[in-house]
C-alpha positions in Angstrom: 29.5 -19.0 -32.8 29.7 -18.2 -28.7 27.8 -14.8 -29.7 25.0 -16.8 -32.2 24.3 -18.8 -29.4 23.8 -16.0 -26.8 22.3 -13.7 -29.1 19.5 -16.5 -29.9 19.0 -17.6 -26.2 18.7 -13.7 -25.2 16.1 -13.4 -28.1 14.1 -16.5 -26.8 14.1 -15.7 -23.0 13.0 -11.7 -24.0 10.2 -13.7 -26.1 9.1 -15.4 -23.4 9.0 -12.9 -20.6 7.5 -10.0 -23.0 3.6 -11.1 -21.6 5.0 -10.4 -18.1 6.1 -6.9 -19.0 2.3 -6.2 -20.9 0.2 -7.3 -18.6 -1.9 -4.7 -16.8 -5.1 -6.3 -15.4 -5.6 -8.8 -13.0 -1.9 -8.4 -11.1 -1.3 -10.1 -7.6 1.5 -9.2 -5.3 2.1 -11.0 -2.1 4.9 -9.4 0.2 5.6 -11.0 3.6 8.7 -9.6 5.7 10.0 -10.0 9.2 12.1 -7.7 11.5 13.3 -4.3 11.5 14.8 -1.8 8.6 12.1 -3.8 5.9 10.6 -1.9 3.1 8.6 -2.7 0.6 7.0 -0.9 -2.5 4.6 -2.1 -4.9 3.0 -0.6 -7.7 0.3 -1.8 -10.2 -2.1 -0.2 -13.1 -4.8 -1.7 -14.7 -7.8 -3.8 -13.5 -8.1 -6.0 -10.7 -4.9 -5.4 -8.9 -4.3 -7.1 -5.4 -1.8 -6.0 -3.2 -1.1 -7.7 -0.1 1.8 -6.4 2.3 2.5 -8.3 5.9 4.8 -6.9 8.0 5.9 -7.5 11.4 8.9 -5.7 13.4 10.3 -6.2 16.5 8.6 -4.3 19.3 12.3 -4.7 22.0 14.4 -2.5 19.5 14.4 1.0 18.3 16.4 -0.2 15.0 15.4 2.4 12.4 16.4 3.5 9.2 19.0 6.6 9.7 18.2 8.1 6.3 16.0 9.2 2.9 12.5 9.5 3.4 12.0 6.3 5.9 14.3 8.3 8.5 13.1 7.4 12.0 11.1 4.2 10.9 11.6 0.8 11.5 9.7 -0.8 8.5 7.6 0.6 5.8 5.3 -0.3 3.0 4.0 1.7 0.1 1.7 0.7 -2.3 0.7 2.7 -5.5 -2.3 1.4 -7.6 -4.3 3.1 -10.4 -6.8 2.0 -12.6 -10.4 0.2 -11.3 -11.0 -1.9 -9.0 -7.7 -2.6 -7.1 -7.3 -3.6 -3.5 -5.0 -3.0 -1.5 -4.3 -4.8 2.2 -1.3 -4.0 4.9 -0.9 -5.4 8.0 1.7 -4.1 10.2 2.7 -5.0 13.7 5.4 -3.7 15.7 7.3 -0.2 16.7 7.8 3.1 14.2 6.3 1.7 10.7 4.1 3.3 7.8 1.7 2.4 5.7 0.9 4.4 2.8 -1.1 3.6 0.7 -2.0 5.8 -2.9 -4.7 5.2 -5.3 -4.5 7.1 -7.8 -6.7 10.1 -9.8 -9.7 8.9 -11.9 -9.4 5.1 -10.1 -12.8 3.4 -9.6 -13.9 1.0 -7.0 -10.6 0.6 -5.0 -10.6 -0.4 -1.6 -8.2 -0.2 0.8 -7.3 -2.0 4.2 -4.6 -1.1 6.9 -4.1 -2.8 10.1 -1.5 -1.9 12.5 -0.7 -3.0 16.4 2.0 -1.6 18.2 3.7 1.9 19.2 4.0 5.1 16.8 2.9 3.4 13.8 1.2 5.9 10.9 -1.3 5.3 8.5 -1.6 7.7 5.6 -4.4 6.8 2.7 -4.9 9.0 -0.4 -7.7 8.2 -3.2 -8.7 9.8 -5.6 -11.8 8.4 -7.3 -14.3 9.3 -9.4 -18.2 10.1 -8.7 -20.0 7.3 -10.2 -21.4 3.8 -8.4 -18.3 2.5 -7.8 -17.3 3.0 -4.5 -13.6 4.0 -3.0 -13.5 2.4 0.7 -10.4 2.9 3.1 -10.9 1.0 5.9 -7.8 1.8 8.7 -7.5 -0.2 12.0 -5.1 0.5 14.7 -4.3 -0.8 18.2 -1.9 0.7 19.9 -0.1 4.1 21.6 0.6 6.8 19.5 -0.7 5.6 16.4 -1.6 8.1 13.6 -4.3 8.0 10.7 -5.1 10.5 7.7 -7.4 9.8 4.5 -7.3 12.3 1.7 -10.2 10.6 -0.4 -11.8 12.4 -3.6 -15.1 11.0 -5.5 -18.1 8.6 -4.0 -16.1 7.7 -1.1 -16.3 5.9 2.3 -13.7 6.1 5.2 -13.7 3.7 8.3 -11.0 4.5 11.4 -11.1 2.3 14.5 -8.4 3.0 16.9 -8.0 1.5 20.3 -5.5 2.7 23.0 -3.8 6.0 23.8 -2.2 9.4 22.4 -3.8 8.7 18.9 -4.8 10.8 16.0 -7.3 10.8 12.7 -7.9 13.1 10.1 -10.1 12.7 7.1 -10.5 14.4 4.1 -13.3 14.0 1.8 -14.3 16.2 -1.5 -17.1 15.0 -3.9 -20.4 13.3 -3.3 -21.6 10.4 -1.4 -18.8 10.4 0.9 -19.5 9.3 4.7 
């Protein structure tokens, strides 16, 4: 009778969360995190994806991660999105983070925004896009010393870097047309 009773509640609670699982347009994710050795990782497909990442370390510490691929950072946020018309915001402020941000092949209309104050902070944007009307945007602000910025963008595609301070660096890579 125990078993009847937990097989049926299993089968009601998988009923109700199966939209959850389905659902592929229109997803919102809201991340905010505070001190050092924080990462965060969000991924979405579909249509009408927001992603929303804020971040802020301590800028009196060199606490960093001592291993894997976020060696030598202190926080770090990656976002994945494919489909049309995602967005895509990190804000970052603090000592040693990343941003990356990746928007995947054959994605229309995404945008994306990365903001960043402090000391050796990196910025690294890839979209790939298609050629038509709808625009892919990357928009990358950073305020700081040693602060680093690359854009990889493919399709009808727009890059903006502002960086204020010293010892910084920006790359930008654009194939396709319409790109400025």
């Amino acid at each position: 009778m125990k078993n009847a009773i937990l097989t049926g509640a299993s089968m009601i609670a998988l009923a109700i969360a199966a939209p959850a699982f389905a659902q592929d347009i229109n997803n919102t994710s809201d991340i905010l995190q505070s001190g050092n050795n924080a990462a965060a990782a969000v991924s979405q497909s579909g249509s009408d994806n927001d992603s929303d990442i804020d971040q802020a370390g301590s800028t009196a510490t060199d606490s960093t991660f001592t291993s894997g691929l976020n060696a030598g950072r202190s926080v770090v946020a990656n976002v994945m999105q494919a489909g049309t018309d995602g967005r895509s915001k990190v804000d970052q402020s603090g000592r040693r983070q990343i941003a990356t941000v990746n928007q995947l092949a054959g994605s229309n209309g995404m945008e994306s925004e990365i903001k960043q104050r402090g000391i050796s902070q990196s910025a690294i944007v890839t979209q790939s896009g298609t050629n038509t009307s709808d625009d892919t945007n990357s928009s990358i602000d950073q305020d700081g010393l040693g602060q680093r910025a690359v854009v990889n963008q493919t399709g009808d595609s727009e890059s903006i870097i502002f960086q204020r301070n010293q010892n910084n660096e920006a790359e930008v890579i654009q194939t396709g047309e319409g790109n400025f």
